[in-house]
C-alpha positions as CSV (number, residue, x, y, z in Angstrom):
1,X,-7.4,48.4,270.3
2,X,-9.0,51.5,271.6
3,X,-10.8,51.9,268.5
4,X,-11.7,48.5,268.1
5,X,-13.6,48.8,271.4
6,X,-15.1,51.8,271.0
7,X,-17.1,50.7,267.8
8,X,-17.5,47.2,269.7
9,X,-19.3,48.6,272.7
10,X,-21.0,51.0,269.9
11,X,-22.5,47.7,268.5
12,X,-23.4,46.8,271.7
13,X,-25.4,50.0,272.2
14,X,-27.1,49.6,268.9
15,X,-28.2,45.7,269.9
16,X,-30.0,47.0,273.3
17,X,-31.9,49.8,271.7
18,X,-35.0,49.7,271.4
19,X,-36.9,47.8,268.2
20,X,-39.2,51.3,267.6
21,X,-35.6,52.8,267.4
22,X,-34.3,50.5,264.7
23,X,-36.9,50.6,262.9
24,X,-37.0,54.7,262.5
25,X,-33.3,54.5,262.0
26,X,-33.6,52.4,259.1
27,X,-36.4,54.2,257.4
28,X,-34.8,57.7,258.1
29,X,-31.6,56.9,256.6
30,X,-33.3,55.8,253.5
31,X,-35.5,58.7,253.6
32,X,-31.9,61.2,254.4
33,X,-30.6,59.3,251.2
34,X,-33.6,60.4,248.9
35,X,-33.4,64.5,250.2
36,X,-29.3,64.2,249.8
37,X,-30.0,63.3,246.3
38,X,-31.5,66.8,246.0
39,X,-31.0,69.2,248.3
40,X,-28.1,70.7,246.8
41,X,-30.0,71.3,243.7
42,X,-33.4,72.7,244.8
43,X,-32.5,75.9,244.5
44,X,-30.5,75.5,241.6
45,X,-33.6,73.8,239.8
46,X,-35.6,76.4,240.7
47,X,-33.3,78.8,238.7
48,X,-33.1,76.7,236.3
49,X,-36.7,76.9,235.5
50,X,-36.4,80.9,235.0
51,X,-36.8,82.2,239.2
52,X,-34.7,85.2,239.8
53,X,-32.8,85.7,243.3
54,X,-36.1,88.3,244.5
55,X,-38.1,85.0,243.3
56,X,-36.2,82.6,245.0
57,X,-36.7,84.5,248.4
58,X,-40.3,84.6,248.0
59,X,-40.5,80.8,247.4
60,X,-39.0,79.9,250.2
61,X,-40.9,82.8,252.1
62,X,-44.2,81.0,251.2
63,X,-42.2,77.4,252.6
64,X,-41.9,79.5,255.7
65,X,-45.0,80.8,256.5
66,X,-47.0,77.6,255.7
67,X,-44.5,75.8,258.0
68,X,-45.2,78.3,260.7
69,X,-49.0,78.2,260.0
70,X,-49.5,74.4,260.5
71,X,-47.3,74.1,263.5
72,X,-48.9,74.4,266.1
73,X,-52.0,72.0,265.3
74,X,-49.2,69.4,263.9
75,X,-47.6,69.4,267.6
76,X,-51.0,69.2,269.0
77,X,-52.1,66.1,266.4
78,X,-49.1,64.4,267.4
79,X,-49.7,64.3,271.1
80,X,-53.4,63.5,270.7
81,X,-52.8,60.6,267.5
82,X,-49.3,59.3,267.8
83,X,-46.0,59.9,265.9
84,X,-46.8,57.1,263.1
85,X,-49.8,58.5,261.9
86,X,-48.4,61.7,261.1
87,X,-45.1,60.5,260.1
88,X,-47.2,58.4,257.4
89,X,-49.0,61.6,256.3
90,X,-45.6,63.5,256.1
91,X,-44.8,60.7,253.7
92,X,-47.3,61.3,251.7
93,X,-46.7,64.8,251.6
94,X,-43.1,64.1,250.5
95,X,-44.0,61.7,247.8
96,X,-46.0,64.4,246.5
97,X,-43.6,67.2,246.7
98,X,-41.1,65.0,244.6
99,X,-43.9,64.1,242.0
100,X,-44.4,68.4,241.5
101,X,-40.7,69.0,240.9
102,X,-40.4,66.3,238.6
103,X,-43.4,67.5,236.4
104,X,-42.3,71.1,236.8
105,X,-42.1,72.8,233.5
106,X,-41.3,76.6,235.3
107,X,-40.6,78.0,238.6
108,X,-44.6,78.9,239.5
109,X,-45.6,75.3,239.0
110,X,-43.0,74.7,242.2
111,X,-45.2,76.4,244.6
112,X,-47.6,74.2,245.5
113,X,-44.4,71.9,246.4
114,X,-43.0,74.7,248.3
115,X,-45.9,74.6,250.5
116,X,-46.0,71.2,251.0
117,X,-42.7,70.6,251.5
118,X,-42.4,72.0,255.4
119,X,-45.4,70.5,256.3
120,X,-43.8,67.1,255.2
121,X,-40.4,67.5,256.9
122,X,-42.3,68.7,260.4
123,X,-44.0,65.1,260.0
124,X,-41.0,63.0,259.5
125,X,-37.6,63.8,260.5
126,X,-38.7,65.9,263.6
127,X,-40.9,63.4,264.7
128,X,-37.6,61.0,264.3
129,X,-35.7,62.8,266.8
130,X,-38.7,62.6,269.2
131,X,-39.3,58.5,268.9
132,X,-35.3,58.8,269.9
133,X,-36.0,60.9,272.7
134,X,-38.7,58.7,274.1
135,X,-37.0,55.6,273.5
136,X,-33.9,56.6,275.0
137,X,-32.2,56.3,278.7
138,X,-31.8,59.8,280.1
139,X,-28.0,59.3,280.3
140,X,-27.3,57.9,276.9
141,X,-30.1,60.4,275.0
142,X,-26.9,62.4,273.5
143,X,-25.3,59.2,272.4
144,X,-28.4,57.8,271.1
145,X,-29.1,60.7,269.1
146,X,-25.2,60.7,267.7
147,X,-25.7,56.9,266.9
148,X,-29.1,58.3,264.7
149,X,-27.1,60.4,262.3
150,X,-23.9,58.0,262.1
151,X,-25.8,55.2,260.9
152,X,-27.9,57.6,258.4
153,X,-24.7,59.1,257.1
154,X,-24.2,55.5,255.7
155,X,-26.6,55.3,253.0
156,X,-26.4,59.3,252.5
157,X,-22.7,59.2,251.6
158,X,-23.7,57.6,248.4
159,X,-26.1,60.2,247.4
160,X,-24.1,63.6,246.5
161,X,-21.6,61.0,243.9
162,X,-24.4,59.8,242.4
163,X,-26.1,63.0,242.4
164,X,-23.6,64.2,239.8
165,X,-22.8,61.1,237.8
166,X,-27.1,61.4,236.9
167,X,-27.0,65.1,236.3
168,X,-23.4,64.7,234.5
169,X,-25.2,62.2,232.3
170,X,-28.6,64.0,231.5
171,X,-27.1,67.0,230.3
172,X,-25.6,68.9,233.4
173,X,-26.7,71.8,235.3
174,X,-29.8,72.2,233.9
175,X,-33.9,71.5,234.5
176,X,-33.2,68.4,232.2
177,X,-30.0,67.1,234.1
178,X,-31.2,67.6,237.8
179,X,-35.1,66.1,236.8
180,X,-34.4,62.8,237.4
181,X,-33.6,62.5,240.5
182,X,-37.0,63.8,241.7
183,X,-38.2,60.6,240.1
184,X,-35.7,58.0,242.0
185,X,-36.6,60.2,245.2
186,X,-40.2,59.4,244.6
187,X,-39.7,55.8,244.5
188,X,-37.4,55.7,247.8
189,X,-40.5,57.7,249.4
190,X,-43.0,55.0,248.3
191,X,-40.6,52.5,250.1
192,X,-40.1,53.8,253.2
193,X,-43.7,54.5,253.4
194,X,-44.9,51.0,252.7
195,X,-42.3,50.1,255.4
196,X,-42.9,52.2,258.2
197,X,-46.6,51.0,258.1
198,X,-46.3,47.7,258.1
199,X,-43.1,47.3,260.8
200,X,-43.5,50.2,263.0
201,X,-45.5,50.2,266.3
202,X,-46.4,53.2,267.6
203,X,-44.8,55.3,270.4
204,X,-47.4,55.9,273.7
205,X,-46.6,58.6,276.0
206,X,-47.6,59.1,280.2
207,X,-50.6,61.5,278.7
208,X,-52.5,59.1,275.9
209,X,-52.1,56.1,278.1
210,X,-53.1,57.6,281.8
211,X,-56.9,57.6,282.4
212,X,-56.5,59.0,286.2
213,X,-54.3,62.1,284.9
214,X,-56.0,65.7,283.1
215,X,-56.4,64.3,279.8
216,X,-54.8,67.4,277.3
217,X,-57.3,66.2,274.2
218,X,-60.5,66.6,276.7
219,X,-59.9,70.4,276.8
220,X,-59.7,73.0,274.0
221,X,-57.0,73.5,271.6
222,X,-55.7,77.0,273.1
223,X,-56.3,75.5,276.3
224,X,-53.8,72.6,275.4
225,X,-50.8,74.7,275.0
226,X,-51.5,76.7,277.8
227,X,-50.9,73.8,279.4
228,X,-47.5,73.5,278.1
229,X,-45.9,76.2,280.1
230,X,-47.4,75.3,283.6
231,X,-44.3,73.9,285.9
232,X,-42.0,74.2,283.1
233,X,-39.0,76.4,283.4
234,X,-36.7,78.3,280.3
235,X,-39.6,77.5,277.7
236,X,-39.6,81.7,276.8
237,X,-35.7,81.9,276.5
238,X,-36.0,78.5,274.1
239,X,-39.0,80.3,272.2
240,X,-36.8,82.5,271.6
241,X,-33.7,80.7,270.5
242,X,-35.2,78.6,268.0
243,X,-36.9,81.6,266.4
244,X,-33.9,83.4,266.0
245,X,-32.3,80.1,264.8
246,X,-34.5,79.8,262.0
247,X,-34.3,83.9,261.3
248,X,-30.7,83.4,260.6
249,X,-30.1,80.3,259.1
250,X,-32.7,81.2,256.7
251,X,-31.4,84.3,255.2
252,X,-28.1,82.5,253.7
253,X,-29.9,79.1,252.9
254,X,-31.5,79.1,250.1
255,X,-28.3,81.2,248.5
256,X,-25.5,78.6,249.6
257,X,-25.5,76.5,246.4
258,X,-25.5,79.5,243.9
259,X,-22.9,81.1,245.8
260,X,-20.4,78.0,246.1
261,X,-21.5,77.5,241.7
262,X,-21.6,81.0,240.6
263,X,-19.2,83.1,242.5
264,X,-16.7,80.0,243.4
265,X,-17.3,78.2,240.2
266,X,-17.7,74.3,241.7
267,X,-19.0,71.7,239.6
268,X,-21.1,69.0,240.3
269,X,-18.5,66.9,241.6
270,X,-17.4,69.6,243.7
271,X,-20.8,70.1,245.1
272,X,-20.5,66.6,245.4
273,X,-17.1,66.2,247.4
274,X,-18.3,68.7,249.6
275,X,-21.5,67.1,251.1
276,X,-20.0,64.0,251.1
277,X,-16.6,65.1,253.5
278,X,-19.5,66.6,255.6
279,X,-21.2,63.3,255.6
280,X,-17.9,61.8,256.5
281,X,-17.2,63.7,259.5
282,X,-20.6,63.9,260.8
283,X,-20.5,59.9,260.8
284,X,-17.0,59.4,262.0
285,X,-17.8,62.0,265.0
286,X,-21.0,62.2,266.2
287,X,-20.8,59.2,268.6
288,X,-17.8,60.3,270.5
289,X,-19.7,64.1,270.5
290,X,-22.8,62.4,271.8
291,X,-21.1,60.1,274.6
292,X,-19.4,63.5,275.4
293,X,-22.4,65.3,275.9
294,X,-23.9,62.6,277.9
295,X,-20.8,62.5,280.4
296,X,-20.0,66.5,280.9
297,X,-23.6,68.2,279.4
298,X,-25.0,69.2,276.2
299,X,-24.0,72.8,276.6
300,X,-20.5,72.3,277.1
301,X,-20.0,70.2,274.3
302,X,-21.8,72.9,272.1
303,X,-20.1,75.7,273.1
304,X,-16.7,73.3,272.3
305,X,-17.8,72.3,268.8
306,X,-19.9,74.9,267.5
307,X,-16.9,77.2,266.6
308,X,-15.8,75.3,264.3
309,X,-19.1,75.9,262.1
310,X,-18.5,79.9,262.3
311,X,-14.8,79.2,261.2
312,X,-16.0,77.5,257.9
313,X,-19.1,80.0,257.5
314,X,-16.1,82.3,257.3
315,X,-14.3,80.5,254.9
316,X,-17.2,79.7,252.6
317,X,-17.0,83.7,252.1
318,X,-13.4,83.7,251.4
319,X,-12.6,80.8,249.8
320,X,-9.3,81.1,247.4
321,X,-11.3,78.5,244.8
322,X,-13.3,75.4,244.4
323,X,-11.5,73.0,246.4
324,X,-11.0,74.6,249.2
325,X,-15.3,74.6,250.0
326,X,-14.6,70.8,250.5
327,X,-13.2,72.2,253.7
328,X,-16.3,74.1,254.0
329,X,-18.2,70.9,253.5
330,X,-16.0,69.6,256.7
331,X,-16.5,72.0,259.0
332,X,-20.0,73.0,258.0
333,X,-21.6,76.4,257.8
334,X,-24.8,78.2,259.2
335,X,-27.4,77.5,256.7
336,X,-25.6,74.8,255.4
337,X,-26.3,70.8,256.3
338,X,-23.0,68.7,257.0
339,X,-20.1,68.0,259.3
340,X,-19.5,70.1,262.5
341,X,-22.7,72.1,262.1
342,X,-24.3,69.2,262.3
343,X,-22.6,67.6,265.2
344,X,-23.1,70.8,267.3
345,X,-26.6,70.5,266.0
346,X,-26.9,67.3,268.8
347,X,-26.1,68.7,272.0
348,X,-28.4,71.7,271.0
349,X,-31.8,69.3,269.8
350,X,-31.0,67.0,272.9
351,X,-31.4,70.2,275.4
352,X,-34.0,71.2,273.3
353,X,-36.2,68.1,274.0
354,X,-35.3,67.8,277.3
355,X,-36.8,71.0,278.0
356,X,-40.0,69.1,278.7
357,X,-41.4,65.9,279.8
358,X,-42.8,63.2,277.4
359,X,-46.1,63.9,277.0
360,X,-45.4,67.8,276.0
361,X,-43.1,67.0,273.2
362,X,-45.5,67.1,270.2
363,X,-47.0,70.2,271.8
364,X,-43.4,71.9,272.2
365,X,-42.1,70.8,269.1
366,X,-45.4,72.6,267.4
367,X,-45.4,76.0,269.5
368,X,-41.5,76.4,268.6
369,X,-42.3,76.1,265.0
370,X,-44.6,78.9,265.1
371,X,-41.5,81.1,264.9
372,X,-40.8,79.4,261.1
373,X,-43.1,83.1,260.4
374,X,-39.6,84.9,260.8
375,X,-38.3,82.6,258.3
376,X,-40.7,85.2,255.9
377,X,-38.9,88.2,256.1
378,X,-35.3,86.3,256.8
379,X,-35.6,84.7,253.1
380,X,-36.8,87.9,251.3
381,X,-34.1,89.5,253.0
382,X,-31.9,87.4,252.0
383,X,-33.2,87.6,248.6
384,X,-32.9,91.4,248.8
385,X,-29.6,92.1,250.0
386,X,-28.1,89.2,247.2
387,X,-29.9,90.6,243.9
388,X,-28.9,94.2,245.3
389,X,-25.2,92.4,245.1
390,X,-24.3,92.3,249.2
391,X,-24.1,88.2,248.6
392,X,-21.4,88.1,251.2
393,X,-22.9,90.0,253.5
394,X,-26.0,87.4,253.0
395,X,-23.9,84.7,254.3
396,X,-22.0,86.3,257.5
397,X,-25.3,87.9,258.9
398,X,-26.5,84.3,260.3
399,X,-23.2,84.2,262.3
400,X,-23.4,87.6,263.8
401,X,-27.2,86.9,264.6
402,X,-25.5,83.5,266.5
403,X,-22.8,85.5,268.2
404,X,-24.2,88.4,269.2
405,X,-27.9,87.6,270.4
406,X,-28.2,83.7,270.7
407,X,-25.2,82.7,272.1
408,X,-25.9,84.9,275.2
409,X,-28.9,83.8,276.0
410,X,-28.2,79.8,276.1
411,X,-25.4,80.5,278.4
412,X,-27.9,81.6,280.8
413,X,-30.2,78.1,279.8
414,X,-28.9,74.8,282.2
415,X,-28.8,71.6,281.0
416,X,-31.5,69.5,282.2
417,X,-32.7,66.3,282.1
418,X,-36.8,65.5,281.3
C-alpha cells in the first residue's frame, strides 16, 4: 500500500506540473533514447575507424575546447532569446553530428562532429534542466528534477538491448556494425525537433519581461556577466567546482568503454546489461532521492548517496570478470552515465541552479562552462597515461580529484534556495 501511494501521489505530481514541463519531458526522453543508442559506442567507433588512444584524447580535447569556447555567448544568447530558440539550434546541431558519424569513412572525418557535438548538448539537455528549474516550486525543485530522469529512463531502457541486437546483426563490433544506429538517431532528432517547435512555448524570465528593471541585453557583453556576480554569494567556490568536475570526469571518459571491452572482455550484451541496470536504478530511485533532497537539503542527500559512485568506480578497476561491471552499471562510476552517479548528480545540479536567481541562469550556466577548457589537458592526459599502459590509474584519478579537493570545498557551500 505504501508503494501504491507513493507512485499515486507521484501521478499526481506529474498532473499539476506545468505544460512547458511536459512537454520538455517528452522530447528529452526521446532525445536521451537516440544518445543511449550510442554513447557506449562513440569511442569505440572512433577506434574502429583506425584512432589510436593519443588520438582519441585529442578528439575529445578539440570537443572540449570548442565547448569551452562558445560558452559563455551560449549562456548569454539564452538569457537575451529564450531557451527554445537555442534548444532548436542545438537540435540542429545534433542532427548534424549524427549525419557525420554515419558518413564517416575514418577517424579525421569525425572531427567536425566532435566540434559540434558540445555545442549541441549545451543547447538541449542543459537548457532542459533550466525550463525544470523555472517551472518548478522552490520546495519540490529536487523532486521535480528526480521525476525528469525517471520518466526519461523509460524510453532509454530500451536503447542499450537494442543497441546490440543492431550491431549483433550488422556484423558486430565494428565501423559496419555500430553505423547504423547513427542513422535511426538522426531520424529520432528530426522528430523531436519538429515537435518541440510546433508544441512548445517559450519560458520568460523577471529580466526579458521587466521594462522598469536594468535591462542585461542594453549593456555590453562583458558588462553582462559582470553583472552576474553582483549580490550573489558562493559563485567563486561553484566556478570552481564545476571546473574541477569536468577535469576529472574527463580524464577516464572517453576510456570507460574500451576498458570494460578490452581489458574485461564484455560483449555487446554486456555493455548492454550494464547501462540498462543503471537505467533501472536511476528510474526506480530518483523520486524518493529527490523528495529527500527537498525535505532535509540537497547537500545532505549528496554526501549520503554519492559514495556509492566511488565504491563502483573502484570496482570497475577490479572487477573479477564481465558480469560483475553490471554491478558497476548499478552503482555508477565517475566518468560513467547511470545509476547512483546519476542520482547523486540531482542534489548537486539542483544546488547548482539555485545558486542564482531566474534571470542569471543562462548567464551562469555559460560562465561555468568556460571551465570545459580543462577538459583539454584532462582528455590528453588521460590519453597519455592509458597508451603509456597506467589504464587503471586513468580511472581512479577522477575519484581522488573528488575526494581530495572537491568534496572539501562543497562542504563549506550551503544549500540555498533562488
Amino acid at each position: 500500500m505504501p508503494k501504491l501511494n507513493f507512485y499515486k501521489a507521484t501521478l499526481n505530481f506529474l498532473n499539476g506540473l506545468d505544460k512547458r514541463f511536459k512537454i520538455i519531458l517528452a522530447t528529452i526522453g526521446l532525445y536521451n533514447w537516440a544518445s543511449s543508442l550510442t554513447s557506449n559506442y562513440n569511442q569505440l567507433y572512433a577506434v574502429a575507424l583506425g584512432a589510436d588512444p593519443i588520438e582519441l584524447g585529442s578528439l575529445n580535447s578539440i570537443s572540449g575546447f570548442v565547448s569551452s569556447i562558445i560558452s559563455a555567448p551560449i549562456g548569454w544568447l539564452i538569457d537575451k532569446y529564450g531557451v527554445k530558440k537555442m534548444m532548436v539550434t542545438g537540435l540542429i546541431l545534433s542532427a548534424i553530428v549524427s549525419v557525420i558519424y554515419c558518413c564517416a569513412t575514418n577517424w579525421l572525418m569525425l572531427i567536425p562532429a566532435v566540434i559540434l557535438a558540445p555545442i549541441s548538448f549545451k543547447m538541449v539537455i542543459p537548457l532542459a534542466d533550466l525550463i525544470f528549474i523555472g517551472t518548478s516550486k522552490p520546495e519540490s525543485r529536487a523532486q521535480s528534477m528526480g521525476l525528469s530522469r525517471m520518466i526519461w529512463a523509460i524510453p532509454t531502457l530500451l536503447a542499450p538491448t537494442m543497441s546490440a541486437i543492431i550491431i549483433t546483426s550488422y556484423g558486430g563490433m565494428n565501423v559496419q556494425g555500430i553505423r547504423p544506429l547513427y542513422l535511426i538517431q538522426l531520424l529520432s532528432i528530426i522528430l523531436i525537433m519538429v515537435f518541440l517547435i510546433f508544441m512548445f512555448e517559450e519560458l520568460h524570465t523577471k529580466t526579458a519581461t521587466d521594462k522598469n528593471k536594468s535591462n542585461i541585453f542594453s549593456v555590453d557583453f562583458i558588462e553582462s556577466f559582470r553583472d552576474l556576480f553582483v549580490g550573489e554569494k558562493w559563485l567563486k567556490e561553484w566556478t570552481i567546482l564545476m571546473g574541477l568536475s569536468r577535469f576529472g570526469t574527463s580524464i577516464s571518459m572517453p576510456f570507460i568503454a574500451l576498458w570494460m571491452v578490452y581489458s574485461k572482455g564484455a560483449d555487446p550484451y554486456i555493455l548492454g546489461a550494464v547501462s540498462t541496470a543503471g537505467i533501472i536504478t536511476s528510474a526506480l530511485l530518483q523520486v524518493p532521492v529527490g523528495i529527500l533532497a527537498d525535505r532535509i537539503g540537497r547537500k545532505k542527500v549528496f554526501f549520503l548517496v554519492r559514495p556509492l559512485t566511488y565504491l563502483g568506480t573502484i570496482l570497475l578497476v577490479f572487477a573479477p570478470n564481465p558480469q560483475s561491471l553490471i554491478l558497476v552499471g548499478i552503482l555508477g562510476a565517475l566518468g560513467f552515465v547511470g545509476g547512483f552517479g546519476d542520482i547523486s548528480f540531482i542534489p548537486f545540479i539542483t544546488m547548482f541552479w539555485e545558486a542564482v536567481p531566474a534571470e542569471k541562469r543562462g548567464r551562469w550556466f555559460g560562465l561555468t562552462g568556460i571551465f570545459d577548457i580543462l577538459t583539454v589537458p584532462a582528455f590528453l592526459l588521460g590519453g597519455l597515461l592509458w597508451q603509456v599502459g597506467f589504464e587503471e590509474l586513468v580511472l581512479l584519478l577522477p575519484l581522488l580529484i573528488e575526494l581530495l579537493i572537491m568534496i572539501p570545498i562543497m562542504i563549506r557551500i550551503p544549500d540555498q534556495k533562488a
